[in-house]
C-alpha positions as CSV (number, residue, x, y, z in Angstrom):
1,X,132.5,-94.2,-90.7
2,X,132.1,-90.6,-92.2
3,X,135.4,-90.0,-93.4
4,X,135.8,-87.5,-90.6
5,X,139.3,-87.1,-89.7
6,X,140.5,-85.4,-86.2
7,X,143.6,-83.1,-87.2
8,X,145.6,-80.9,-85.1
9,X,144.2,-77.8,-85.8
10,X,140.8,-79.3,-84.9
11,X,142.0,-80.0,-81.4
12,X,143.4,-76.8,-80.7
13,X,139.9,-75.3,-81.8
14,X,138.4,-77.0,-79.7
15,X,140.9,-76.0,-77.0
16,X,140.6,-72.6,-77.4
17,X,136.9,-72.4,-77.6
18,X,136.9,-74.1,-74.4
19,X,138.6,-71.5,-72.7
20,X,137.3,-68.7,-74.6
21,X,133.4,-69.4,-73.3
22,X,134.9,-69.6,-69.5
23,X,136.5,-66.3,-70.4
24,X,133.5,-64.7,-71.9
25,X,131.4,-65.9,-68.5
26,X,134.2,-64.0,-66.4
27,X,134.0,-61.1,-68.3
28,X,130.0,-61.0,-68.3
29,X,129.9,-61.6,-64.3
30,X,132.4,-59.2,-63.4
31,X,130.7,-56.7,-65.4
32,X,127.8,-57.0,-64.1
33,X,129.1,-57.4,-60.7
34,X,130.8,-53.9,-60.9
35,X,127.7,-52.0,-62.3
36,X,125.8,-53.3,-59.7
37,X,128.7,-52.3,-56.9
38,X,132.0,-50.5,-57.9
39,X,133.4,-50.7,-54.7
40,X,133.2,-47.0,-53.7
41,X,131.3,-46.3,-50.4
42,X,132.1,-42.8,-50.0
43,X,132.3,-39.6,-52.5
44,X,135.7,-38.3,-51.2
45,X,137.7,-41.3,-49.3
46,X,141.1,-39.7,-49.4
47,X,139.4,-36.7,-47.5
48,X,137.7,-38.8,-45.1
49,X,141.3,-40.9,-44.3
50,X,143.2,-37.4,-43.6
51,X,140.5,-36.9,-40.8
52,X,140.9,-40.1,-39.4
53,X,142.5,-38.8,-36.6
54,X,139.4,-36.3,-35.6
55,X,137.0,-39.2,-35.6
56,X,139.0,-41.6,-33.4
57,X,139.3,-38.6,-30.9
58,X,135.6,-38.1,-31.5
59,X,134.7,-41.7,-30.6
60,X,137.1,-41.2,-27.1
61,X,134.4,-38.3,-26.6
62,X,131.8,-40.1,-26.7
63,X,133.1,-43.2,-24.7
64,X,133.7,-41.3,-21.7
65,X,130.1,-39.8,-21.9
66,X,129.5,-43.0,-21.3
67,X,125.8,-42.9,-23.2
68,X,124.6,-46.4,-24.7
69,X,121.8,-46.6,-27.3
70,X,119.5,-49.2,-28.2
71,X,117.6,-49.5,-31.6
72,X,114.6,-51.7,-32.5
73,X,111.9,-52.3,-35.1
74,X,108.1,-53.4,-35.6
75,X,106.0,-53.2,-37.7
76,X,102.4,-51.3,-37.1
77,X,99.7,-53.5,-36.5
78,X,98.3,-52.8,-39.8
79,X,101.3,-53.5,-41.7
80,X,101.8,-50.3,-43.7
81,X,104.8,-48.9,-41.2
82,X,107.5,-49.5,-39.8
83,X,108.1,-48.1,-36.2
84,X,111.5,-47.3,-35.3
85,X,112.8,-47.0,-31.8
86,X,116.2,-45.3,-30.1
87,X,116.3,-45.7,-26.4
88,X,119.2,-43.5,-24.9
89,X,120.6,-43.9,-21.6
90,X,123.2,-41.7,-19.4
91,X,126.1,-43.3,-17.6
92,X,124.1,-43.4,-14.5
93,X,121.5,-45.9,-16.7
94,X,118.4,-43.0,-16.4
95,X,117.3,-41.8,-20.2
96,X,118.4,-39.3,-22.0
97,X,115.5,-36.5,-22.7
98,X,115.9,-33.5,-25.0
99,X,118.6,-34.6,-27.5
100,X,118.3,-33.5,-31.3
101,X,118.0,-37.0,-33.0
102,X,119.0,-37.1,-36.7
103,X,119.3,-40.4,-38.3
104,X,119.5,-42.0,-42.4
105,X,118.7,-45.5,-43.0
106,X,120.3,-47.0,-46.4
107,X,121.5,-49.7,-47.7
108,X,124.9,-51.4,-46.4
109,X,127.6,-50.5,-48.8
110,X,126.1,-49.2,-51.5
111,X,124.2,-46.6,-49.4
112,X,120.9,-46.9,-52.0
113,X,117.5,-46.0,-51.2
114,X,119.0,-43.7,-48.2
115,X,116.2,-42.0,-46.4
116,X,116.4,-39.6,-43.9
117,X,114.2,-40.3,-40.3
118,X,113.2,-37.8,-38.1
119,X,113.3,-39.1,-34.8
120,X,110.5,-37.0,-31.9
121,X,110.6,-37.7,-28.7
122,X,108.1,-40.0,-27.2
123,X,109.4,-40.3,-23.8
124,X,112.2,-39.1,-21.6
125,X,115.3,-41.4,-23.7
126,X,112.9,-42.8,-25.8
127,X,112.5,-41.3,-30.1
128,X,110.2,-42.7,-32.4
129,X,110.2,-42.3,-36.4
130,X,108.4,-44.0,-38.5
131,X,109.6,-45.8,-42.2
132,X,108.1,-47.7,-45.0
133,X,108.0,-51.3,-44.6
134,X,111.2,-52.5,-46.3
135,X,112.7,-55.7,-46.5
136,X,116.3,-56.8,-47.0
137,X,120.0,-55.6,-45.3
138,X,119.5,-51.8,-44.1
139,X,121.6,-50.1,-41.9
140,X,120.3,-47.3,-39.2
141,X,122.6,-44.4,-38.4
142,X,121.9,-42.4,-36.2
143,X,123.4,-39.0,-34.3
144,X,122.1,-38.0,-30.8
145,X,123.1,-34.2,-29.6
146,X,122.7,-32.3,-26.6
147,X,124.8,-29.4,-27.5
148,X,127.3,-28.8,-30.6
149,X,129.7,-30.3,-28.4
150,X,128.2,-33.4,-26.7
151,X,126.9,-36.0,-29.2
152,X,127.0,-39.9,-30.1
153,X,127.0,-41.1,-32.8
154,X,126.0,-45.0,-33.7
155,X,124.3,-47.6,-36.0
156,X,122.4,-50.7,-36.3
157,X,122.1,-53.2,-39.3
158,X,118.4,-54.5,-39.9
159,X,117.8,-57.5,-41.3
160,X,113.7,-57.4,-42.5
161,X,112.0,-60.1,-44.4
């Protein structure tokens, strides 16, 4: 033996080290968690909840045009782009030609590395931009109008390796 001697106040070190270094992780991840993310998606949210009420009307708008969109992806045979496709069809199922296309792709949530696409019109319904090759979560949105008062509105998440 030593002539080491557990005491009380040993013990109660000990005990509050213990939780002190699970403290000190929390406080290191949550940190770091909310620099990477604080949570806010958009610059004025209290705005955007007053007008609620104009989007949902919107979105009745645009269900009884009755337009549906689809979105794809490839990659260019060289590997350097990244094609991007919108096909728009009426409510009869022909495509939609002559629509002013504007789209962003960014970043789910956090909206980083948002880029703006501009869509041309390859075909009668059928735009094309093109984008880097990224990789990750990205999400496409995209606005299709006709006139200032017949458009639809829609996205699509990616997922890229």
């Amino acid at each position: 033996m030593n002539g080491f001697v557990l005491k009380g106040w040993h013990v109660g070190l000990l005990f509050a080290a213990f939780f002190a270094s699970f403290i000190a992780t929390d406080v290191v991840f949550a940190s770091l968690a909310f620099r990477s993310f604080p949570g806010e998606v958009s610059t004025q949210p209290y705005e955007e909840g007053l007008a609620y009420n104009a989007t949902l009307d919107r979105r009745a708008r645009q269900a009884a045009l009755g337009w549906t969109v689809t979105a794809e992806s490839a990659l260019t045979p060289d590997g350097r782009r990244r094609t991007l496709e919108l096909r728009w069809t009426g409510k009869d199922g022909r495509p939609l030609g002559g629509l002013a296309v504007d789209a962003s792709l960014g970043q789910p949530a956090t909206g980083k590395g948002l880029r703006r696409l501009s869509f041309k019109e390859a075909a009668p319904g059928v735009y094309r931009a093109d984008a880097p090759p990224l990789h990750g979560y990205w999400t496409l949105q995209f606005t299709g109008r006709r006139d200032p008062a017949t458009s639809f509105e829609g996205g699509r998440r990616f997922v890229w390796p």
